[in-house]
N, CA, C and O atoms as a MOPAC input file, in Angstrom:
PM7 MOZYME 1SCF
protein

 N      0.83100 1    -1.18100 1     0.00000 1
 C      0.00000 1     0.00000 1     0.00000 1
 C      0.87600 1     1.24500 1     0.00000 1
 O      2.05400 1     1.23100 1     0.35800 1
 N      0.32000 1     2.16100 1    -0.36200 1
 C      1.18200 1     3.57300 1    -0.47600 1
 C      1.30200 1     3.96700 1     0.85400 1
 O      0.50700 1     3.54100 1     1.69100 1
 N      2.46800 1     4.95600 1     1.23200 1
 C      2.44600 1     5.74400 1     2.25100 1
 C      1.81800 1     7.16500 1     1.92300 1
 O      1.58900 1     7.68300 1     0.82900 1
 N      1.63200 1     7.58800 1     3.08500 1
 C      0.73500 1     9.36600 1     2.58600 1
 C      1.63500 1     9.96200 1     3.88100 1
 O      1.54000 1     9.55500 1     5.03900 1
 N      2.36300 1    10.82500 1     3.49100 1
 C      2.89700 1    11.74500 1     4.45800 1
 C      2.12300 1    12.88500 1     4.21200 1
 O      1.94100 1    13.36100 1     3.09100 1
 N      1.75800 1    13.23600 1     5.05300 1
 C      0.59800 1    14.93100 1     4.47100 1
 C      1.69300 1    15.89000 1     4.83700 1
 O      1.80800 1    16.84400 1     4.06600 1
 N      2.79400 1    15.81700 1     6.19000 1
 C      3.60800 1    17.03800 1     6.35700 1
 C      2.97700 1    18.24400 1     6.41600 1
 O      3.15200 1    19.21200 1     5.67600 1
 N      1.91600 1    18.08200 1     7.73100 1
 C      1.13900 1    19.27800 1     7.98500 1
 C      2.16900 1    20.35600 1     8.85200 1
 O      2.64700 1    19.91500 1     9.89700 1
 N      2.37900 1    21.20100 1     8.60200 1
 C      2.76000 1    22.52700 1     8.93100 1
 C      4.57700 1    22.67200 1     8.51900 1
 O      5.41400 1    23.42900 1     9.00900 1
 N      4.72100 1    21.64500 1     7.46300 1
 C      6.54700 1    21.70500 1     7.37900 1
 C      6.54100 1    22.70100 1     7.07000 1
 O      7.61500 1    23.08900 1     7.53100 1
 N      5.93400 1    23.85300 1     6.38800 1
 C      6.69700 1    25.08000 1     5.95900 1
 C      5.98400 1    26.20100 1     7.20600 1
 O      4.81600 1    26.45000 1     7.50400 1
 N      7.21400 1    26.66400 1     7.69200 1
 C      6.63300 1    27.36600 1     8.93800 1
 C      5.46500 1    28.73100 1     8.69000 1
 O      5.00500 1    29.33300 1     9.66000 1
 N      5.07100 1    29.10500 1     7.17200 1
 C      4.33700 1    29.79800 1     7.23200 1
 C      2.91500 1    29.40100 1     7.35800 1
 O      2.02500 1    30.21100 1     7.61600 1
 N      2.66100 1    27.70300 1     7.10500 1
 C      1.05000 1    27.25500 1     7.23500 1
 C      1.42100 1    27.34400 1     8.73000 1
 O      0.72800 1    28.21400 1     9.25800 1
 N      2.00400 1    26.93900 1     9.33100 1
 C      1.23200 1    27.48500 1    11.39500 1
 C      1.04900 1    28.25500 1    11.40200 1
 O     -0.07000 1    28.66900 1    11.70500 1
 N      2.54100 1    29.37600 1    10.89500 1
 C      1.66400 1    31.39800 1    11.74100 1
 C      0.44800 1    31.31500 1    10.89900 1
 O     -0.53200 1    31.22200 1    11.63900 1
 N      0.13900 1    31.31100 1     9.72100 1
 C     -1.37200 1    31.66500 1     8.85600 1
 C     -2.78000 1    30.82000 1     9.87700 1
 O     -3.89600 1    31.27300 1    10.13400 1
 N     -2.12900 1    29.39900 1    10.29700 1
 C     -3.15900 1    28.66900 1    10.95700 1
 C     -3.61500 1    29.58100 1    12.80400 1
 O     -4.62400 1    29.87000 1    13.44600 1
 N     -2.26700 1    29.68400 1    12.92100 1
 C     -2.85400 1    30.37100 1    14.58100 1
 C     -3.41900 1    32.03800 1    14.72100 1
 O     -4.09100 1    32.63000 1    15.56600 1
 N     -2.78600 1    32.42400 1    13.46100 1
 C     -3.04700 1    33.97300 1    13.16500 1
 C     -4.85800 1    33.65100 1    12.84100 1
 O     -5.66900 1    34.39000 1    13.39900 1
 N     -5.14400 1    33.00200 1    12.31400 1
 C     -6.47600 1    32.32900 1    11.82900 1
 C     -7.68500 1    32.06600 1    13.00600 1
 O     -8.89200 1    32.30400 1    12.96000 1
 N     -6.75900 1    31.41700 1    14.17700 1
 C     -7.65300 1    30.54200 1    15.11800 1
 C     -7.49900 1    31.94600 1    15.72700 1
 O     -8.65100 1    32.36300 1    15.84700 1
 N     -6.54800 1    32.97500 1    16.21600 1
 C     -6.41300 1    33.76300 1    17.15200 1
 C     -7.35100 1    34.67600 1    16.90700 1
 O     -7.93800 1    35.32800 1    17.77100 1
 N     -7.55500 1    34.76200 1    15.42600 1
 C     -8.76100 1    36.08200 1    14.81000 1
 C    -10.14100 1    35.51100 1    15.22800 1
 O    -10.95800 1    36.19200 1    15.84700 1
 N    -10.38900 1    34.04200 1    14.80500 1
 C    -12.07400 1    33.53500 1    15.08700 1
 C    -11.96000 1    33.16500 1    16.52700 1
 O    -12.70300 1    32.18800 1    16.63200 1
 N    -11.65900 1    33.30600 1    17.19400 1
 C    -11.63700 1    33.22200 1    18.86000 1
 C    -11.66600 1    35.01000 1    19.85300 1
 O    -11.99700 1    35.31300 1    21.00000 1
 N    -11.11200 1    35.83700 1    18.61900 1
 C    -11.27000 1    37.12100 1    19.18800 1
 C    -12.85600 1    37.16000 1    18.95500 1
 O    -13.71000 1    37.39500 1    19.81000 1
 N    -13.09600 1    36.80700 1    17.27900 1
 C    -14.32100 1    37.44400 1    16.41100 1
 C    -15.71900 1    36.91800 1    17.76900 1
 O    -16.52700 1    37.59700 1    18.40300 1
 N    -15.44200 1    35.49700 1    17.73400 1
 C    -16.27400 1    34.39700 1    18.73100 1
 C    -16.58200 1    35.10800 1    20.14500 1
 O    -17.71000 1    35.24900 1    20.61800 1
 N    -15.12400 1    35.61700 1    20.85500 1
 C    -15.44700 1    36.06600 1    22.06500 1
 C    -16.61100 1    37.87400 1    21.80600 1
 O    -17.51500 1    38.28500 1    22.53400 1
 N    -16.17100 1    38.36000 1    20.80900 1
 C    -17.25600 1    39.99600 1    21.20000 1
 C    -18.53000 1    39.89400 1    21.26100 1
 O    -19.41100 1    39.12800 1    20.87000 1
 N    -18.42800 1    40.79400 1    21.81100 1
 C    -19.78700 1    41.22500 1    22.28100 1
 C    -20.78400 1    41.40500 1    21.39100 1
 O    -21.89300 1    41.31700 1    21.91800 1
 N    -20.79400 1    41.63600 1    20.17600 1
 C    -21.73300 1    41.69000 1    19.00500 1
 C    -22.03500 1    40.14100 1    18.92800 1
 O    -23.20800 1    39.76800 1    18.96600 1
 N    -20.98000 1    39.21200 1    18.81700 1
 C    -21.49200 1    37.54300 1    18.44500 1
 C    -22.41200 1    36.73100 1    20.03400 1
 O    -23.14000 1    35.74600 1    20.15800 1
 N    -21.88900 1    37.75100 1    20.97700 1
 C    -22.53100 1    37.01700 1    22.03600 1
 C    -23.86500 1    36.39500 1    22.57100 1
 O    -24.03600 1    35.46100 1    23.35400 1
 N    -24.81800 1    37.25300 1    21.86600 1
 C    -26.28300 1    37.34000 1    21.40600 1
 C    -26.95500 1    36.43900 1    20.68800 1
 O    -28.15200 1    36.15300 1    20.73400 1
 N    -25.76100 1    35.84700 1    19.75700 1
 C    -26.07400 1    34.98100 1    18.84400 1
 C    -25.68600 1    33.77300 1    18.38500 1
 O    -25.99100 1    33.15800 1    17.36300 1
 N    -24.55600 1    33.37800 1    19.80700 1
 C    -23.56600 1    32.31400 1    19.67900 1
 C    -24.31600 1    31.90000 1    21.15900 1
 O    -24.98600 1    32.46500 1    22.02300 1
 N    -23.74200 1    30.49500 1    20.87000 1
 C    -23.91100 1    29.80500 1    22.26800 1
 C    -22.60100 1    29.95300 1    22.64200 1
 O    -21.71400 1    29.76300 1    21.81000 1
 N    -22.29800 1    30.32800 1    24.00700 1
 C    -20.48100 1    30.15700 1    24.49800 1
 C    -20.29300 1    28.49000 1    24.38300 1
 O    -20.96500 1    27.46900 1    24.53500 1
 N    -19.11100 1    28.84400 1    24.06100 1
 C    -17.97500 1    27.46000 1    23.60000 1
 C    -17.55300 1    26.80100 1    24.85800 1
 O    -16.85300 1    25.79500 1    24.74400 1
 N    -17.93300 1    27.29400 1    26.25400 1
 C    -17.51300 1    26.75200 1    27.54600 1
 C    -16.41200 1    25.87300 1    27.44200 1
 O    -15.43600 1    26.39800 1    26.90800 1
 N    -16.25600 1    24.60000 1    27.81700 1
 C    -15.04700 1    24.05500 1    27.68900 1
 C    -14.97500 1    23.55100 1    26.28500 1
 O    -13.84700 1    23.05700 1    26.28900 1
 N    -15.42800 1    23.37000 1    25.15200 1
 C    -15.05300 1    23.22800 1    23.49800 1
 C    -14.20100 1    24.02600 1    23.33700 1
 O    -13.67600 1    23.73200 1    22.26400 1
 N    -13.45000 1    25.37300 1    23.99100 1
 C    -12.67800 1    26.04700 1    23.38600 1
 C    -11.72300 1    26.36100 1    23.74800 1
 O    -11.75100 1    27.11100 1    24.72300 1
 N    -10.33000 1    25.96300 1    23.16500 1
 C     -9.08000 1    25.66600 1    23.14700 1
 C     -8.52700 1    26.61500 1    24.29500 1
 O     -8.88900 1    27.79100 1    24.25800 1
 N     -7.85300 1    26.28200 1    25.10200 1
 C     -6.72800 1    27.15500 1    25.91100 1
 C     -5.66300 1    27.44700 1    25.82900 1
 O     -5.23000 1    26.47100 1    25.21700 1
 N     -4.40300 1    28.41700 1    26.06000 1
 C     -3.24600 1    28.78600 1    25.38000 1
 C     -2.97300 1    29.85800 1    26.38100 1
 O     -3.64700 1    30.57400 1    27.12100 1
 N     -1.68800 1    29.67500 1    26.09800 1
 C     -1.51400 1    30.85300 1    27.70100 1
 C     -0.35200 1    31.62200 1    26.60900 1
 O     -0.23200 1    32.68800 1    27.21200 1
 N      0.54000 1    31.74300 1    25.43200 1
 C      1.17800 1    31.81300 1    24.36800 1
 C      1.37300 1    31.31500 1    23.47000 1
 O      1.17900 1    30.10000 1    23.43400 1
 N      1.89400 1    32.07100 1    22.20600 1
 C      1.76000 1    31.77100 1    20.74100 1
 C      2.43100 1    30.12900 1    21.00400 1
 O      1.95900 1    29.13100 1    20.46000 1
 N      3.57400 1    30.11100 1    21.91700 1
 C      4.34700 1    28.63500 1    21.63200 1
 C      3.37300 1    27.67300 1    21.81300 1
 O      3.17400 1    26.74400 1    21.03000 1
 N      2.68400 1    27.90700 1    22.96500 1
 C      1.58900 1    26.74000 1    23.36400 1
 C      0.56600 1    26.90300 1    22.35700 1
 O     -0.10300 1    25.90000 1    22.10900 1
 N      0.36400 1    27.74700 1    21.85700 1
 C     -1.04200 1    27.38500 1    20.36200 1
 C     -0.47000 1    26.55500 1    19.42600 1
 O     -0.92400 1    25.54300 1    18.89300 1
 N      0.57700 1    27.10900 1    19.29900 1
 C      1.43300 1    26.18700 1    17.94300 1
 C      1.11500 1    24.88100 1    18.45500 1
 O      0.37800 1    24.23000 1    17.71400 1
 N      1.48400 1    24.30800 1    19.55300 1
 C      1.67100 1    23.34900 1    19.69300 1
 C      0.20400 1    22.94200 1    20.26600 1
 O     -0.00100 1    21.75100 1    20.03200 1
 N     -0.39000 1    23.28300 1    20.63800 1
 C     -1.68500 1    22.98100 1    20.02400 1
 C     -2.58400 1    22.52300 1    18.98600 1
 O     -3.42400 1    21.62600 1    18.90600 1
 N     -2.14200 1    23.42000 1    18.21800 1
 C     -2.41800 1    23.44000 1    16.54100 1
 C     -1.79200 1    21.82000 1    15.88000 1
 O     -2.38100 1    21.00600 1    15.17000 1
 N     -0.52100 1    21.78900 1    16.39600 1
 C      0.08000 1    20.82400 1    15.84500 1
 C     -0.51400 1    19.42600 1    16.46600 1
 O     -0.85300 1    18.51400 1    15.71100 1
 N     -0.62700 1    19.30800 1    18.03100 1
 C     -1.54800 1    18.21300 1    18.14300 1
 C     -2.90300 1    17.76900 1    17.64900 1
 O     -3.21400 1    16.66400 1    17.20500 1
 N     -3.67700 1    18.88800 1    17.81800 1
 C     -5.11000 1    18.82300 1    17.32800 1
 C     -5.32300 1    18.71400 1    16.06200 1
 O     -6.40300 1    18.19500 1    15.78100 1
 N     -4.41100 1    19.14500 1    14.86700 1
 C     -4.64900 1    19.48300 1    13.13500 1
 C     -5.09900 1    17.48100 1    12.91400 1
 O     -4.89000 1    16.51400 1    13.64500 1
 N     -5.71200 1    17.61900 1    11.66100 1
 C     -6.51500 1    16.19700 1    11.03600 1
 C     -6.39700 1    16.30600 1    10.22700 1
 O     -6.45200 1    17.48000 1     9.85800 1
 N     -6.09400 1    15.12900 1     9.04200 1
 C     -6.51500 1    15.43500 1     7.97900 1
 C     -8.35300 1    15.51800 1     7.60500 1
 O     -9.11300 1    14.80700 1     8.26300 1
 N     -8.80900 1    16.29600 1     6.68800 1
 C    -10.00800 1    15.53700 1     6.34200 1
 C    -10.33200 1    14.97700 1     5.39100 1
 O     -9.38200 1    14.42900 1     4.83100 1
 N    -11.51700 1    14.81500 1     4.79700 1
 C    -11.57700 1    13.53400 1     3.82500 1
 C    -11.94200 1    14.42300 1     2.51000 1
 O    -12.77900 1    14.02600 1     1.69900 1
 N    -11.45700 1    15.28500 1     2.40700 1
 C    -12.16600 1    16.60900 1     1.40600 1
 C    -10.79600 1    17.16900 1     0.83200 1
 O    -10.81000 1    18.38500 1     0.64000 1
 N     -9.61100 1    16.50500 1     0.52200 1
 C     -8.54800 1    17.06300 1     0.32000 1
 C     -8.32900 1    16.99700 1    -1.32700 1
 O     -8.48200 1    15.95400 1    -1.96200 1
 N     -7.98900 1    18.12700 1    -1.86000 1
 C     -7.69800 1    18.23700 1    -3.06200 1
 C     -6.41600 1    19.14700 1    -3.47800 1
 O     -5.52900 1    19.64300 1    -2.78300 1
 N     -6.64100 1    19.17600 1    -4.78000 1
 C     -5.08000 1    19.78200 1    -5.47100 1
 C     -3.58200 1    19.32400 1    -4.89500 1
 O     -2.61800 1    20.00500 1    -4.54800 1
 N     -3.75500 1    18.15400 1    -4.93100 1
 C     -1.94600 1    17.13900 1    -5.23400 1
 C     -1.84500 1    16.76300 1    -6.16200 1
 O     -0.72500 1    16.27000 1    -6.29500 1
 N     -2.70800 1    16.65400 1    -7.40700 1
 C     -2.38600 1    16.16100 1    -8.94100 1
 C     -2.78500 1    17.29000 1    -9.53700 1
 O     -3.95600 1    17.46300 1    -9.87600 1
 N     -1.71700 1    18.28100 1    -9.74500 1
 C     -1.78800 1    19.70000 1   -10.86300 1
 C     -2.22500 1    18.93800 1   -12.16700 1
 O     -1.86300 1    17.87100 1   -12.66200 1
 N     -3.10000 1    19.84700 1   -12.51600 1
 C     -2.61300 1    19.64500 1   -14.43000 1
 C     -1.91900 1    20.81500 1   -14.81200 1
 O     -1.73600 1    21.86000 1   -14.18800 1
 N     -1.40500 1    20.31100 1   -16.44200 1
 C     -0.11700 1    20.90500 1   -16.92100 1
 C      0.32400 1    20.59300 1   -17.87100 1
 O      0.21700 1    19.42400 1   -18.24100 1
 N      0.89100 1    21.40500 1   -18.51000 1
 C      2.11700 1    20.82200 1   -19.93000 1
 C      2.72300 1    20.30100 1   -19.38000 1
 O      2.76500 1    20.51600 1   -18.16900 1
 N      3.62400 1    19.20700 1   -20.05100 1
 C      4.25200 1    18.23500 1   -19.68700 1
 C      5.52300 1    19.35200 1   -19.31100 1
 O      6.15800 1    19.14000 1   -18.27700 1
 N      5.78900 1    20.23800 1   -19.94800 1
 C      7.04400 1    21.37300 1   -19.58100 1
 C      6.99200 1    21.91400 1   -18.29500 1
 O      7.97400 1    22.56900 1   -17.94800 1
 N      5.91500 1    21.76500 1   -17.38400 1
 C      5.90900 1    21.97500 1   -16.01300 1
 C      6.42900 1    21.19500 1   -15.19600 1
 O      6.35700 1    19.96700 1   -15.24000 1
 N      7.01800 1    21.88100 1   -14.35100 1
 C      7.46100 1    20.60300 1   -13.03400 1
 C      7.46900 1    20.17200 1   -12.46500 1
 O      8.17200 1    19.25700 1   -12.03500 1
 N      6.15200 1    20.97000 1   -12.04000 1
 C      4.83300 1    20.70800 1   -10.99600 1
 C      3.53600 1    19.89100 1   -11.37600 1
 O      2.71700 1    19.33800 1   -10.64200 1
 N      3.60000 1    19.98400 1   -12.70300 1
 C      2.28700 1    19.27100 1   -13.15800 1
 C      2.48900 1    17.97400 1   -13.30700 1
 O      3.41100 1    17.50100 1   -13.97000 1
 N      1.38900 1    17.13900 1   -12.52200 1
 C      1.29600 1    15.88700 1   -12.11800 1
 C      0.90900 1    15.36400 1   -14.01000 1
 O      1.51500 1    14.76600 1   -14.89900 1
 N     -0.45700 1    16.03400 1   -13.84300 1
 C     -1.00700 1    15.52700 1   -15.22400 1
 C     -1.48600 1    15.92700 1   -16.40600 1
 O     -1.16900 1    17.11600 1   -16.43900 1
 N     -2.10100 1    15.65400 1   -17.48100 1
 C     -2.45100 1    16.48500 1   -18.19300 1
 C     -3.51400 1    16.82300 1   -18.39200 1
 O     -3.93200 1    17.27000 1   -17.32400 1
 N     -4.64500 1    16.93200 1   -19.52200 1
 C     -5.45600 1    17.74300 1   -18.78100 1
 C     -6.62100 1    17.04900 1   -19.06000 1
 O     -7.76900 1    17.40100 1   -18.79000 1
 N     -6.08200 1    15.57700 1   -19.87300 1
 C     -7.74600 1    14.48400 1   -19.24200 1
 C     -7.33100 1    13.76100 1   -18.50300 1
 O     -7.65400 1    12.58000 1   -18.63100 1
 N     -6.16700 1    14.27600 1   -17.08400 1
 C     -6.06100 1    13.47100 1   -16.31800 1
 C     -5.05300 1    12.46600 1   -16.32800 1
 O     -4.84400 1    11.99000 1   -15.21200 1
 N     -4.21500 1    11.89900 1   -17.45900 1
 C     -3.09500 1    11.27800 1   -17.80800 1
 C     -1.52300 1    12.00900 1   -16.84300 1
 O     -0.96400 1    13.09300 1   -16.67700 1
 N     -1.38500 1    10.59400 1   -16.43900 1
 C      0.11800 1    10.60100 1   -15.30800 1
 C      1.40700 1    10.90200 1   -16.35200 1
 O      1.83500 1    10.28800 1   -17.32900 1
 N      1.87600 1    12.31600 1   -15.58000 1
 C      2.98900 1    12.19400 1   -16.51400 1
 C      4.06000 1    10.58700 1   -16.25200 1
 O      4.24200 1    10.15200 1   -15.11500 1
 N      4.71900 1     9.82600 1   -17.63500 1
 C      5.66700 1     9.06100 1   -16.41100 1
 C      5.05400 1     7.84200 1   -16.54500 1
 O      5.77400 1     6.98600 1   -17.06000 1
 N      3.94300 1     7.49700 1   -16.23900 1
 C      2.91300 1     6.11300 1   -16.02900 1
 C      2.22800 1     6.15900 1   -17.27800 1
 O      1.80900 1     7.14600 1   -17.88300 1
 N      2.14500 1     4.33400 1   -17.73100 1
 C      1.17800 1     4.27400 1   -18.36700 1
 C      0.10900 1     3.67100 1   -17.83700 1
 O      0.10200 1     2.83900 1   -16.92900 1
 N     -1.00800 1     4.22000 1   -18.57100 1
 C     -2.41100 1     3.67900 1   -18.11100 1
 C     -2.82400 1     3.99500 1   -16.90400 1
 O     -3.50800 1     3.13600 1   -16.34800 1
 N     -2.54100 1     5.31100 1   -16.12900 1
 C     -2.90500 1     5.81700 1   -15.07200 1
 C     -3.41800 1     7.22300 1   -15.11000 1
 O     -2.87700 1     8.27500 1   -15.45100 1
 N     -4.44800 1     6.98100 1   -14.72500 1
 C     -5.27900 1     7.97300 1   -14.79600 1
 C     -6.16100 1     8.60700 1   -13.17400 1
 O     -6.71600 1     8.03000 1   -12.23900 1
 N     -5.89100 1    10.08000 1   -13.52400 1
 C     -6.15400 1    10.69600 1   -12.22000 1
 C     -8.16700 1    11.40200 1   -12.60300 1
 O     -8.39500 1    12.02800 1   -13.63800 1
 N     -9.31700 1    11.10000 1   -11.53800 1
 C    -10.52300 1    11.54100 1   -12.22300 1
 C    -10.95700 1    11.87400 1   -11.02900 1
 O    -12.11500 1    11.48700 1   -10.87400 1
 N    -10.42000 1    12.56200 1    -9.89500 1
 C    -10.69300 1    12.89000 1    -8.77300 1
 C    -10.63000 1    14.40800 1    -8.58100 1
 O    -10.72600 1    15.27200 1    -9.45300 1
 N    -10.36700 1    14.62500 1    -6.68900 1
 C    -10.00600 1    16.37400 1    -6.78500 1
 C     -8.80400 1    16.19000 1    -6.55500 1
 O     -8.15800 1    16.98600 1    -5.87300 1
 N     -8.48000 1    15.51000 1    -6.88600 1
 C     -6.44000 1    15.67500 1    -7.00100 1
 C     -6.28900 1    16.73600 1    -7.83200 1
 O     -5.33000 1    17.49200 1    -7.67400 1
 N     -7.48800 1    16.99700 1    -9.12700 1
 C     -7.00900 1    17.88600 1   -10.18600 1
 C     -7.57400 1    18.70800 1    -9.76400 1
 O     -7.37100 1    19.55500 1   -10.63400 1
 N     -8.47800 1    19.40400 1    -8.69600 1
 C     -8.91400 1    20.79200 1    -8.71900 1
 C     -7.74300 1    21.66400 1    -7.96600 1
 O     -7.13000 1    21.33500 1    -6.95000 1
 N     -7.62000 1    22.67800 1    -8.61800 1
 C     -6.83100 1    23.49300 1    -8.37500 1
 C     -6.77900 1    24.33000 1    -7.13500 1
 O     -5.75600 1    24.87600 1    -6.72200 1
 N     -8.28300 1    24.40800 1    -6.41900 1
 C     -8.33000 1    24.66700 1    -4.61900 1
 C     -9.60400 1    23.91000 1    -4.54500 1
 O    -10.40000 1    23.46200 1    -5.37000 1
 N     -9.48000 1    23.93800 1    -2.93500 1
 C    -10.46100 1    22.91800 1    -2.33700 1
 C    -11.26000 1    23.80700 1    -2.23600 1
 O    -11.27700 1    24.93400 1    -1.74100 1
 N    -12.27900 1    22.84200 1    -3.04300 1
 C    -14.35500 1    23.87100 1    -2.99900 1
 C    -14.88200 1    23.95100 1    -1.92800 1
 O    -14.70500 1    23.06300 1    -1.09400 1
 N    -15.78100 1    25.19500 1    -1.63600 1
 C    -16.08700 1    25.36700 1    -0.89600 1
 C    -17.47300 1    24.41500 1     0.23800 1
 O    -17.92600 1    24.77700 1     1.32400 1
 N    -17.70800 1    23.52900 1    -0.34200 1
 C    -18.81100 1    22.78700 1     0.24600 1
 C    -18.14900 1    21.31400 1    -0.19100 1
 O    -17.03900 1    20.89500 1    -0.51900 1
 N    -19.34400 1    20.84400 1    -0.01900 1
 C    -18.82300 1    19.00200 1     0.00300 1
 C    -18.47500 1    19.19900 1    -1.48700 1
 O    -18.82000 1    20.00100 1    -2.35400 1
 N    -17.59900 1    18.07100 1    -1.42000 1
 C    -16.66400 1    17.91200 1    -3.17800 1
 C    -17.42500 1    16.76000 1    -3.87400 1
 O    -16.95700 1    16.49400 1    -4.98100 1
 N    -18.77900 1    15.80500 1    -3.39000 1
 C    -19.00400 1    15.02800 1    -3.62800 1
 C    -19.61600 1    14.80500 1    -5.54500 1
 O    -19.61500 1    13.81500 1    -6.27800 1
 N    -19.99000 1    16.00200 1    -5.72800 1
 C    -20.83600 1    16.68300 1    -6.85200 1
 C    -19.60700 1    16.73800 1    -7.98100 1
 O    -19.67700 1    16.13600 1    -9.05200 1
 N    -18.50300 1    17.53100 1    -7.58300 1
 C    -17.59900 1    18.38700 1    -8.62400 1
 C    -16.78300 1    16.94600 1    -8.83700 1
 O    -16.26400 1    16.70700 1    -9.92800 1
 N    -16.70900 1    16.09500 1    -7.83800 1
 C    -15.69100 1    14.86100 1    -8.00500 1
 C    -16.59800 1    13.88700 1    -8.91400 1
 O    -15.83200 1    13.21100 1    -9.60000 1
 N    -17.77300 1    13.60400 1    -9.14300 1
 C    -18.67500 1    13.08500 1    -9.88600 1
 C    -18.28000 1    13.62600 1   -11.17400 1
 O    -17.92700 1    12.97800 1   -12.15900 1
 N    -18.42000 1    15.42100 1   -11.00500 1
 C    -18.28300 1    15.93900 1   -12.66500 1
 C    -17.26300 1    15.47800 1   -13.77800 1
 O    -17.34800 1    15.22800 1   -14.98000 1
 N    -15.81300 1    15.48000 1   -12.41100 1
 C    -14.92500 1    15.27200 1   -12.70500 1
 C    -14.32800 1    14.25200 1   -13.46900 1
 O    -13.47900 1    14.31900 1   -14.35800 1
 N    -15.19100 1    12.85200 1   -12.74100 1
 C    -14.92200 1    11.46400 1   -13.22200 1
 C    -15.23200 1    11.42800 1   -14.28200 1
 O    -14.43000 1    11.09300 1   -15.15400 1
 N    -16.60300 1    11.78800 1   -14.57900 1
 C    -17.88500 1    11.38100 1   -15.11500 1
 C    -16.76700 1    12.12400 1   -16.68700 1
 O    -16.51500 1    11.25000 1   -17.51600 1
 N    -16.46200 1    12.87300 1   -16.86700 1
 C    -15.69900 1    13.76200 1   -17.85300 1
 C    -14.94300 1    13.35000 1   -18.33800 1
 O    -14.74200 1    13.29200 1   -19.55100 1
 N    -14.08100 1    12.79500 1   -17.11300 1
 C    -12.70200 1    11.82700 1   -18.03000 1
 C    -12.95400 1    10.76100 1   -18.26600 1
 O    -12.59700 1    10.12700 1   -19.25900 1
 N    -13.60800 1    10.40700 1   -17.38900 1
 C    -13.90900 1     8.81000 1   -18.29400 1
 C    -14.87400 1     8.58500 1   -19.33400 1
 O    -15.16000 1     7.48000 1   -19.79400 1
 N    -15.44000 1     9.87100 1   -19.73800 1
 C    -15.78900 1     9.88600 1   -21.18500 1
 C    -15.12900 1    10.23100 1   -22.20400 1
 O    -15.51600 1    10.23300 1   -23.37300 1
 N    -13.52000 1    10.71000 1   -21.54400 1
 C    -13.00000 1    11.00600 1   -22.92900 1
 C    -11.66300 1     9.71200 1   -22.76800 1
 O    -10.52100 1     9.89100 1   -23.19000 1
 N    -12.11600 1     8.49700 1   -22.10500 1
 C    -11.38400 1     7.39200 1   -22.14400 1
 C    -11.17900 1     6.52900 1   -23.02800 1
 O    -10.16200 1     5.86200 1   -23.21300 1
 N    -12.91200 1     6.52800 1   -24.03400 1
 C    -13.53100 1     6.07400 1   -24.78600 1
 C    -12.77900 1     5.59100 1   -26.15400 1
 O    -13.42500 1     5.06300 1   -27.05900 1

């Protein structure tokens, strides 16, 4: 079976963006304008006494989820980044074919269940 290393936060700018993130919706969460209209988070919500301890927070608590896309770029084969081309063909491999959200270029905003259907449904009509 394959290995999957995801290497969540190796480049030190996804943590600051992730805690700069949690630190903003935990300010937004605590005011007084949302208070009216939120239930308090009582103990659901994370504790941190400094940035070191969020990080490391962040780093225990992060998941993958099951909604992950854009690891198979498409591309001219002259790219160096591009996994595939653009019905989905592995650069490199034969007879491998990518019909997932590996090829979307960012992760959609709602369930992917629909666009990953479109997706298939597309290339494997031009398999034919």
């Amino acid at each position: 079976l394959p290995h999957v290393e995801h290497r969540h936060y190796s480049e030190p700018e996804d943590l600051e963006r992730m805690c700069d993130g949690i630190e903003m919706a935990m300010e937004l969460y605590s005011s007084s304008q949302l208070a009216a209209v939120v239930e308090p988070a009582g103990k659901r919500r994370w504790e941190w006494s400094d940035r070191k301890s969020l990080e490391e927070l962040v780093r225990q608590r992060s998941q993958t989820t099951n909604h992950c896309s854009g690891t198979a770029k498409i591309g001219p084969a002259d790219d160096s980044f591009a996994v595939t081309d653009s019905s989905g063909h592995v650069y490199g491999a034969e007879n491998l074919v990518v019909a997932d959200s590996s090829l979307f270029p960012t992760c959609p905003r709602g369930n992917i269940h629909f666009p990953v259907v479109a997706v298939a449904e597309k290339i494997a009509a031009g398999l034919t």
